[in-house]
C-alpha positions as CSV (number, residue, x, y, z in Angstrom):
1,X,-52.9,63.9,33.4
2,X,-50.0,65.7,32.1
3,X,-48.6,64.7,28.7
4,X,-45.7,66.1,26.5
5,X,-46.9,65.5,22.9
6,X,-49.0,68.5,21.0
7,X,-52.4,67.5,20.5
8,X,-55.0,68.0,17.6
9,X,-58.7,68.3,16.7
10,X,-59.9,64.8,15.7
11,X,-60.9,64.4,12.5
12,X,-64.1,62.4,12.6
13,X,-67.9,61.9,10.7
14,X,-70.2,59.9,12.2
15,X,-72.5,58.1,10.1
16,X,-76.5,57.4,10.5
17,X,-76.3,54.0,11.7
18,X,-78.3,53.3,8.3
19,X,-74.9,54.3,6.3
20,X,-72.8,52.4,8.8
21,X,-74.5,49.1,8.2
22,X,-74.4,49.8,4.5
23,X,-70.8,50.2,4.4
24,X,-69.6,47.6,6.4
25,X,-71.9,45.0,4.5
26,X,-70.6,46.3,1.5
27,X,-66.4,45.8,2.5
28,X,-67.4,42.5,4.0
29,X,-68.8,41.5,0.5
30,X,-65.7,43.3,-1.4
31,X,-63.3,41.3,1.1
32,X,-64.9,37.7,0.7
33,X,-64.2,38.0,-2.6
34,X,-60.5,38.6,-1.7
35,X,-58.3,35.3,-2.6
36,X,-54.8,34.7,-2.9
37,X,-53.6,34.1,-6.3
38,X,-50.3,32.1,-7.5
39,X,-51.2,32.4,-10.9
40,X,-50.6,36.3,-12.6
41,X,-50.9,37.9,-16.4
42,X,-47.5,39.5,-16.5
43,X,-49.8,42.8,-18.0
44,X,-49.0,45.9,-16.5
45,X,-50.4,47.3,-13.3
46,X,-50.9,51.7,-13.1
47,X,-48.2,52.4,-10.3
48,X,-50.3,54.9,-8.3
49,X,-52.0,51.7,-7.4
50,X,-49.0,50.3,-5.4
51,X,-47.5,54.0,-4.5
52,X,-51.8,54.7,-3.0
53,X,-51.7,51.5,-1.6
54,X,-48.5,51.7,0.5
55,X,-49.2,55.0,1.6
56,X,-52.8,53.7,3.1
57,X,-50.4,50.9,4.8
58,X,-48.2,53.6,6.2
59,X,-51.3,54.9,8.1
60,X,-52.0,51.7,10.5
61,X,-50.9,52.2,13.9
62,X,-47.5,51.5,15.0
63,X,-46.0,51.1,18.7
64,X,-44.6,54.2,19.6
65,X,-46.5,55.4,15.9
66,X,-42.5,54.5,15.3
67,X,-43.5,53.4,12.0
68,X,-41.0,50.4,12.0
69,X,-41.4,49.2,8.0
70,X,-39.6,49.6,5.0
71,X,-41.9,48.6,1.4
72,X,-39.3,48.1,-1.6
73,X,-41.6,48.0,-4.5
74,X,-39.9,45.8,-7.3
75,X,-40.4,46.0,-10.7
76,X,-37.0,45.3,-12.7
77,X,-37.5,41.7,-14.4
78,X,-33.6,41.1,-13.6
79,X,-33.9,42.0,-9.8
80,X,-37.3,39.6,-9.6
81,X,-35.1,36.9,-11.6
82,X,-32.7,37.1,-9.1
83,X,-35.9,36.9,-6.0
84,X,-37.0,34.1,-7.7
85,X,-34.0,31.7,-8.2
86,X,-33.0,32.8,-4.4
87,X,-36.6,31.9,-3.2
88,X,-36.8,28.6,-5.2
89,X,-33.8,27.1,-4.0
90,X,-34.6,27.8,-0.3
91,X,-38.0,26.6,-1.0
92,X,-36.7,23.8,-2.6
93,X,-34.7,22.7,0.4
94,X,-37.6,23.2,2.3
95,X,-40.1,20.7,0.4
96,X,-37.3,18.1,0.5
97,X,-35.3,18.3,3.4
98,X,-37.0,21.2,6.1
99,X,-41.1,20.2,6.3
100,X,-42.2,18.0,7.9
101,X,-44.6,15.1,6.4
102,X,-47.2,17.1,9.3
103,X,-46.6,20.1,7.4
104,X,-46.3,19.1,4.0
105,X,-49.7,17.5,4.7
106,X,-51.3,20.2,5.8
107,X,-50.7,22.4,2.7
108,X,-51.4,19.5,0.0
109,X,-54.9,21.1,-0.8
110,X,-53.0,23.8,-1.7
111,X,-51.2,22.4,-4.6
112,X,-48.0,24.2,-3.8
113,X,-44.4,23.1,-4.6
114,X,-41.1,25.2,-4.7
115,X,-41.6,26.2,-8.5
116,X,-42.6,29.9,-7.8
117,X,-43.2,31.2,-11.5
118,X,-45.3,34.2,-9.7
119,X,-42.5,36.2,-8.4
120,X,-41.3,36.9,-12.4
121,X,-45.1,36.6,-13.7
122,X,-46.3,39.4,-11.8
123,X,-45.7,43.2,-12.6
124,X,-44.4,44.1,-9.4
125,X,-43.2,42.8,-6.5
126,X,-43.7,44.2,-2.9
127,X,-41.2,42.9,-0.2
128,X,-41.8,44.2,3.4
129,X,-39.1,44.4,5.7
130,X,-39.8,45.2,9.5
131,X,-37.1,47.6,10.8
132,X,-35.4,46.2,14.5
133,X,-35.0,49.1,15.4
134,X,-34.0,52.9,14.1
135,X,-31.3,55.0,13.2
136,X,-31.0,58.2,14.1
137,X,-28.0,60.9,12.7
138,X,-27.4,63.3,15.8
139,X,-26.0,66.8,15.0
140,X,-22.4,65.6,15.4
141,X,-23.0,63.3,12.6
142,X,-23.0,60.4,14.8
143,X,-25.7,57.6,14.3
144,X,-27.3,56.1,17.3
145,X,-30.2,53.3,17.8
146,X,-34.0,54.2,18.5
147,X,-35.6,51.1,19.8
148,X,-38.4,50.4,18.3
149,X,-41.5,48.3,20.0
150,X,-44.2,46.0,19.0
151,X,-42.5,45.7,15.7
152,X,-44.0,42.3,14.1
153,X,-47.6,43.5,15.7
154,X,-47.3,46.9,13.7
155,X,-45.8,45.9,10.5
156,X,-48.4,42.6,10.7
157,X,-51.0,45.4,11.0
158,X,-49.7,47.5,8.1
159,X,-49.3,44.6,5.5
160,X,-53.2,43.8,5.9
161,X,-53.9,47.5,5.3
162,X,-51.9,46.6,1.9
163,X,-53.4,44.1,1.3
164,X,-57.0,45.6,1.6
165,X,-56.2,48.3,-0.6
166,X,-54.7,46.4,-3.5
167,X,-58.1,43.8,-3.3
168,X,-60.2,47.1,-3.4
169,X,-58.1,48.3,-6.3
170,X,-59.1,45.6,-8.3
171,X,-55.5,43.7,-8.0
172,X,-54.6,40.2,-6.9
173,X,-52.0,39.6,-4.5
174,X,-50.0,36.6,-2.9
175,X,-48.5,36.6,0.4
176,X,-45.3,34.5,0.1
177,X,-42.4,34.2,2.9
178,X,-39.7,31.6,2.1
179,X,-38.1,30.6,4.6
180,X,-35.0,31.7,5.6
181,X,-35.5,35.1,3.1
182,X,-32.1,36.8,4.5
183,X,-31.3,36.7,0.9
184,X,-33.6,39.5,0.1
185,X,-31.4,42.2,2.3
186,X,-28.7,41.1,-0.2
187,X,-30.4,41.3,-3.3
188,X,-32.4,44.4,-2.2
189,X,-29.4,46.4,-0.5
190,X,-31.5,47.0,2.8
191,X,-29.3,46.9,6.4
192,X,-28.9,44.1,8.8
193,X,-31.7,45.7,11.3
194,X,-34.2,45.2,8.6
195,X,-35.7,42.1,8.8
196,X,-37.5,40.3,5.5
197,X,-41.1,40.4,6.5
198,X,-43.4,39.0,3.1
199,X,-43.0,39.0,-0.4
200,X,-46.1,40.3,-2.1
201,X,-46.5,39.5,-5.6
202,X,-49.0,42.2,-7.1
203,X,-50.6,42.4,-10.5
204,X,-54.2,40.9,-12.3
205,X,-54.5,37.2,-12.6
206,X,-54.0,35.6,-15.7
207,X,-57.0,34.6,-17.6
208,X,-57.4,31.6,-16.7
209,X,-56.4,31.8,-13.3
210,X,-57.4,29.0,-10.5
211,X,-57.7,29.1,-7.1
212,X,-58.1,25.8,-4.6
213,X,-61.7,25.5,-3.5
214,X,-61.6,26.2,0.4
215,X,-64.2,27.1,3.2
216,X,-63.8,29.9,5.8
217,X,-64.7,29.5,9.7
218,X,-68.3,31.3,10.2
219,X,-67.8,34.7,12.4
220,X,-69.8,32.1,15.4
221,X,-66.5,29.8,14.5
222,X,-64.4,32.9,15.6
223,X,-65.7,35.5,17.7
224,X,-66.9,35.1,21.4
225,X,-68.8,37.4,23.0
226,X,-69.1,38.0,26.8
């Protein structure tokens, strides 16, 4: 096998199979406890906590370890004003002209509608963009396109390794994607290869925060073993 990449020592500790149990029981039981909130104290959040959690998301695997994502972190009330009354009017089209009744029943347990207070409530805003493709300045100064591959399975992969690390942080989260969110490259100044990806509301609940009462499928509902 010949290969042109350099090559390193992996990094690696194996754990007694005692310790591995332990730890995975104990992030399953972290992770159940994982919900997604619509409801958020507008109290402020420590920033390392977003800047540590998008630099573990930066670590998930990428095709072509190209990377492809872009995180603008948000916290200026004026530019989450301006999110908001953007996101609301698409949603609002959506709830009354775009869904269907199939679709609109499926989310009633929810007890969603297109008011979306949360995207002002919450101390920051996190709005992930998946990048088409790349940009690259030669030495002439000319720019020319890197193709980038597996995009939505990559920046999919990162945005749960956000996620993860803002639940083990002690923060609640919402994963919200109007649809159409082409507004966001506006409001945001990113380029037209950047595609909106989520908008991730980020902060602690408020007080007296509720959440609809749902079940999950068991892991025997799910997984299939051969």
């Amino acid at each position: 096998m010949t290969t042109k990449g350099k090559f390193q020592r992996l990094e690696f500790q194996r754990l007694a199979p005692e310790e591995q149990i332990l730890q995975s029981r104990a992030f399953l039981e972290r992770m159940r406890k994982r919900r997604t909130v619509r409801e958020f104290s507008t109290e402020d959040v420590p920033f390392e906590l977003i800047q540590n959690a998008i630099a573990t998301a930066n670590t998930a695997p990428s095709g072509a370890n190209q990377q492809p994502w872009t995180f603008v972190v948000v916290r200026d009330p004026a530019i989450k004003r301006q999110i908001r009354e953007a996101a609301e009017a698409e949603e609002r089209e959506s709830y009354t002209t775009r869904m269907s009744q199939e679709w609109l029943d499926a989310i009633s347990h929810l007890g969603t509608d297109w008011h979306k207070p949360h995207l002002e409530d919450a101390p920051y805003l996190i709005v992930v963009f998946a990048q088409s493709y790349g940009i690259k300045v030669d030495t002439n100064g000319e720019e020319r396109k890197i193709k980038h591959y597996y995009v939505t399975e990559s920046v999919g992969l990162a945005v749960g390794m956000l996620l993860c690390s803002l639940h083990l942080a002690g923060l609640a989260t919402l994963t919200h994607t109007p649809s159409p969110m082409k507004f966001l490259n506006e409001i945001l100044q990113r380029p037209s290869y950047e595609r909106p990806f989520v908008v991730i509301p980020v902060g602690y609940p408020a007080p007296n925060a509720q959440v609809p009462m749902l079940t999950k499928k068991t892991v025997e509902d799910v997984m299939i073993v051969f």
